[in-house]
N, C-alpha and C positions, 0 to 999 in steps of 0.2 A: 509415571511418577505421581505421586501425592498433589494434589492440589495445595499451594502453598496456601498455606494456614492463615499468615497474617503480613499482612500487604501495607510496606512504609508511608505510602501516601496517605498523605492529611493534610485535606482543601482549604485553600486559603477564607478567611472570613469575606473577603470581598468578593469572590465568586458564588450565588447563590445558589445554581443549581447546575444542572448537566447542561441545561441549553449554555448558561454565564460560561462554564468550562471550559465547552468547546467555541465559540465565537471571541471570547475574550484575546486569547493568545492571539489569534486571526489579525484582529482589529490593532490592538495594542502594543503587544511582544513587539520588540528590533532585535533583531542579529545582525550586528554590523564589521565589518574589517574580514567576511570568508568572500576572497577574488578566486573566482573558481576558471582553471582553465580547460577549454570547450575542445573537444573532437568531434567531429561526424563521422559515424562509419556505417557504410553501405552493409546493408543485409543480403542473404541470402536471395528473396527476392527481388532485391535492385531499390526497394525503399531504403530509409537513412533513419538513425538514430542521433539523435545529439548524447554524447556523456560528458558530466562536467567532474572534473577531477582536484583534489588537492594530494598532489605530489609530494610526500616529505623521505624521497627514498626510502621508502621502511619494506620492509618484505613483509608487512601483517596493513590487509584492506579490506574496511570495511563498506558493501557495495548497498546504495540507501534507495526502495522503490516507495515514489509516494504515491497518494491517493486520487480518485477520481477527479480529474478536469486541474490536478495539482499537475507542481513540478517540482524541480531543483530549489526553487529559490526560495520558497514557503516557510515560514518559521520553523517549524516543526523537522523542514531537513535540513535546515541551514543549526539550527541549535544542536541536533546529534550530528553532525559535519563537524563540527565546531570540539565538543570535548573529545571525538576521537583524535580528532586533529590535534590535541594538546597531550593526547594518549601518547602521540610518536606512530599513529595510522595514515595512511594513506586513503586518502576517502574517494569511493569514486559515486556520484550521485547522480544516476541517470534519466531521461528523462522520454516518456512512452510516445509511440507516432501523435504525432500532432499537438504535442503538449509543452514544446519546447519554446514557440513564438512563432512556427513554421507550419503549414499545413502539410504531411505529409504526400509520399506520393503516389502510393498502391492505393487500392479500391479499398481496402480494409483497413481501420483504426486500431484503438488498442484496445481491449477489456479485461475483463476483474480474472476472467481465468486464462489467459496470454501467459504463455513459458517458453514459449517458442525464441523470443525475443530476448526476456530474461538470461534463456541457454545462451545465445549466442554472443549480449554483452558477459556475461560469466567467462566463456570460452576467450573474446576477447582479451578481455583484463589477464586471464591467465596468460595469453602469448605475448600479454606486451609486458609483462616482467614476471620472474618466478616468486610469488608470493609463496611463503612456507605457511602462511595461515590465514582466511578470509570469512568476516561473518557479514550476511547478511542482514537486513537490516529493512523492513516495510511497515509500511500505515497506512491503516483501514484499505483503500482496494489492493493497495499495494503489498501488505499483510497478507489478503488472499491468495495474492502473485506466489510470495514468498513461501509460504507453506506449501501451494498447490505443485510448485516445482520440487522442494523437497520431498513429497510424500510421490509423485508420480518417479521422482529419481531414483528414491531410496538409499540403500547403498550402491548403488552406481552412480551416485552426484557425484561432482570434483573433488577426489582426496581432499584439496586444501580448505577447502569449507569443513569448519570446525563447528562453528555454534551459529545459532539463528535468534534474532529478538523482532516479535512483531506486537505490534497498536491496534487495537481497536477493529479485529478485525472482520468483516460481513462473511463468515463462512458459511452461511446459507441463503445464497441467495435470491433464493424465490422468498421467504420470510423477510430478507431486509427489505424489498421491494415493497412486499405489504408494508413496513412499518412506513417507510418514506410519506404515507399516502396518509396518516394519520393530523389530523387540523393543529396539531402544536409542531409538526416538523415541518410545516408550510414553507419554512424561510429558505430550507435545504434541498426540498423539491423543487421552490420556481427556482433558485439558483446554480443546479447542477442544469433543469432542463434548459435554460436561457442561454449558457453557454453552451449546451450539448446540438441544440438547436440551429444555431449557429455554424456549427462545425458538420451539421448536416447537410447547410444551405450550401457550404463550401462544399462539400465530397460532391454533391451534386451536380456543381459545376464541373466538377473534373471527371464526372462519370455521368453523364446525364441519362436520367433511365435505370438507373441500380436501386433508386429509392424514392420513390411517389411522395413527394410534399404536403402535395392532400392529404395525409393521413397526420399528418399535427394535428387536425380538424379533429381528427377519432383520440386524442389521447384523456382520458380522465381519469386513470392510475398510471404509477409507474411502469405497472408490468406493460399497458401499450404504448409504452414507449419501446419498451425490451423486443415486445411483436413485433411493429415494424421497423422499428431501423437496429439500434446492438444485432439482433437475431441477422439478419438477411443481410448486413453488411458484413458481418466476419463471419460466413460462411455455417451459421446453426440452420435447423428445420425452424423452430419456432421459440420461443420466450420459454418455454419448459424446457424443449434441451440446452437450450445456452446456462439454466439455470440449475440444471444435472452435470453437465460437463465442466464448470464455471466452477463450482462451488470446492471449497477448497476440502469440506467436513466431508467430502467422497474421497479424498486422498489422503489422509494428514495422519492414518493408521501405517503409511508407510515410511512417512520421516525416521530417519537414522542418524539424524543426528542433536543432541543438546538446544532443545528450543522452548526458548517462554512465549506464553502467547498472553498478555494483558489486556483484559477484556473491562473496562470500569461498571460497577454496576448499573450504575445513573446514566450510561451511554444513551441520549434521547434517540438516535437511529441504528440499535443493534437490539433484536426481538431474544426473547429467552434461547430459540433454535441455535443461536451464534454461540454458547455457550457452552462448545462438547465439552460436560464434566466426566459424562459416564467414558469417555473414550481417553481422556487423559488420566483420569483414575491408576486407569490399566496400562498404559503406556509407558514404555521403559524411556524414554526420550523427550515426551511431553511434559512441560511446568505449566498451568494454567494457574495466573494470580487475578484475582477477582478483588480489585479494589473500591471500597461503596461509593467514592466521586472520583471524578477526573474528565465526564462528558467525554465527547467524542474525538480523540487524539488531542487530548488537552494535558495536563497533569502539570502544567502552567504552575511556578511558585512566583508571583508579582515582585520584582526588587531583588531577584538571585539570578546570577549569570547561567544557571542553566535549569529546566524543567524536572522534574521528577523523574520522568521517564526518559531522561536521556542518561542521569544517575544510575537507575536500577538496569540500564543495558549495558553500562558501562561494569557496574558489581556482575553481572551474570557474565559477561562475556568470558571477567578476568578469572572466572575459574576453572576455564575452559582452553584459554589460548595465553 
């Protein structure tokens, strides 16, 4: 499809720039009165999942994957939780190994290109009630998730998935890597790795020997973080193939089904590479909107009950389902 032309967001005066964007909603946004109720369900491999669901009997749910080191509760899902929820949807908003308040319990965690997991809450939800129509729903790593699974499915994904909306999303990720490493995204790097860090020292414990701790010592970009521990913990050769296999711009000529992908111009951690124009050009299924502000899953209006981008997923979806 066409690149859409012209894109309704317009940044509020008190957000200055991409970085203000994206940390402002973080800091400041509430979403208050979504009580979400929690299942666990064992996977295939004998690990667990948490999903957290808002129930309103509807046969139409939309299923919300959020970003690295996020979860369920985060602004950003709890605000599109929220207007679908007023839609008359059924929201189920899941939450990736070890990301829920629990450390998971396989050897391997979750990353930016995991469908495996995806497939099998999809499958879930589908046998715990017949939904006639379900959209999908990611930001930024979780956006990669969501694509990555649509284009490796194709048309063989679940009938009932009708449309897709994703945020911000790192579809190449050896490029977002590099940008990570840049002196103004400083705040997003010690942040992701502090907590990433952490959930190493634990995996460690539960597997001692899968992953050398010395090697924090060797990290001075991102990508050696990706070398030693992403890579060798869920099963890659190295930081290049996790970042081939991973990335979602090596599948996303397969989606078949109605998906926008909003990429904001100002995104201070999404490199030009994240931007497939020439591939949605030409795509009978792809919408790519490229709006000049909105920073990094931001698109935040200060003093309005719901974000921009949870509007314009709510306008895409309803033309579809």
């Amino acid at each position: 499809m066409p690149i859409v032309p012209h894109s309704s967001y317009r940044r509020s005066p008190l957000l200055l720039d991409g970085h203000f964007e994206t940390v402002a909603p973080n800091l400041l946004r509430k979403v208050n009165g979504m009580a979400y109720e929690r299942e666990r369900i064992t996977l295939a491999d004998g690990d667990f999942l948490d999903l957290d669901w808002l129930d309103r009997g509807s046969r139409k749910l939309v299923v919300l994957t959020h970003g690295l080191e996020g979860d369920s509760r985060r602004t950003y899902v709890l605000g599109m939780a929220r207007i679908f929820q007023q839609n008359g949807w059924d929201v189920l908003a899941w939450n990736c190994r070890s990301c829920s308040g629990e450390m998971n319990r396989a050897q391997r965690m979750y990353h930016h290109g995991d469908i495996e997991d995806i497939g099998e809450v999809m499958a879930h939800a589908l046998a715990r009630k017949n939904y006639e129509a379900v959209v999908m729903c990611g930001f930024s790593m979780g956006a990669n998730i969501t694509m990555k699974f649509l284009g490796v499915h194709g048309k063989n994904a679940p009938e009932p998935i009708k449309a897709a909306v994703v945020f911000s999303a790192p579809t190449d990720l050896r490029a977002g890597a590099e940008i990570l490493d840049n002196a103004s995204n400083i705040i997003y790097r010690r942040r992701f790795l502090f907590y990433l860090k952490q959930k190493m020292v634990a995996k460690n414990q539960q597997y001692p020997g899968v992953i050398d701790l010395e090697n924090f010592k060797k990290i001075k970009v991102w990508r050696d973080f990706d070398e030693y521990f992403s890579a060798p913990l869920n099963g890659f050769r190295d930081a290049a193939d996790f970042y081939e296999k991973a990335s979602a711009k090596n599948f996303m000529a397969g989606i078949a089904i109605p998906t926008l992908l909003v990429q904001a111009l100002n995104d201070p951690i999404l490199p030009p590479n994240c931007y497939p124009k020439d591939l949605c050009e030409n795509h009978p299924h792809l919408h790519l909107e490229i709006p000049r502000h909105g920073g990094h899953v931001g698109f935040w209006k200060p003093g309005k009950e719901f974000a921009w981008s949870e509007e314009r997923a709510m306008e895409f979806v309803k033309q579809y389902v």
